[in-house]
C-alpha positions in Angstrom: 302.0 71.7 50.0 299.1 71.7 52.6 300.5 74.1 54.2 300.9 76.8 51.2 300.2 80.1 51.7 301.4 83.8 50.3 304.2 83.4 52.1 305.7 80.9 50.2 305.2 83.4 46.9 307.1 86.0 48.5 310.1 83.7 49.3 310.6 81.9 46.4 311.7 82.6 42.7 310.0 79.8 41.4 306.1 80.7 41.5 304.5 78.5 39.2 303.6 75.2 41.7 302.9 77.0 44.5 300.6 79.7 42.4 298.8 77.0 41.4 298.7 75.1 45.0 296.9 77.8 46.3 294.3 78.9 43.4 293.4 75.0 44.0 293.0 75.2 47.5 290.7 78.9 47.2 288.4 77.4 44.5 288.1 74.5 47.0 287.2 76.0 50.3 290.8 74.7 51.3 289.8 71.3 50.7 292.0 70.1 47.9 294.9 68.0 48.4 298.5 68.8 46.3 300.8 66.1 46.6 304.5 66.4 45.0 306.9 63.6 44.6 310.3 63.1 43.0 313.0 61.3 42.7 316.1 62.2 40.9 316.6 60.9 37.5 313.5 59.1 37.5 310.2 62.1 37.5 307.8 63.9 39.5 304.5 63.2 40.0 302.1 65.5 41.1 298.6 64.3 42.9 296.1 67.1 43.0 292.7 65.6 44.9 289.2 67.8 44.9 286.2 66.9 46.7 283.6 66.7 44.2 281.3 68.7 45.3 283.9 71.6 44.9 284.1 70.9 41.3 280.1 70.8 40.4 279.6 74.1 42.3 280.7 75.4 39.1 278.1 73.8 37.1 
């Protein structure tokens, strides 16, 4: 997912991750990290890392 971008939107029917990848990476300057991974019959995990000095800019 670092490389996410509009694109993606247009191409795919499934929105939801990548929607979300890349309202993450704009309220973080492009900083945050989304990391995916899953293995069949086992789960997904999803890693989402933001600097966080991009999170008290909001204070």
């Amino acid at each position: 997912m670092h490389k996410a971008d509009i694109r993606m939107l247009q191409e795919n029917k499934s929105v939801g991750i990548v929607n979300a990848c890349l309202r993450i990476k704009m309220l973080s300057e492009d900083s945050a990290a989304f990391e995916l991974e899953s293995e069949e019959s086992i789960g997904t995990t999803v890693t989402i890392r933001i600097p966080i000095e991009h999170l008290r800019k909001g204070e």
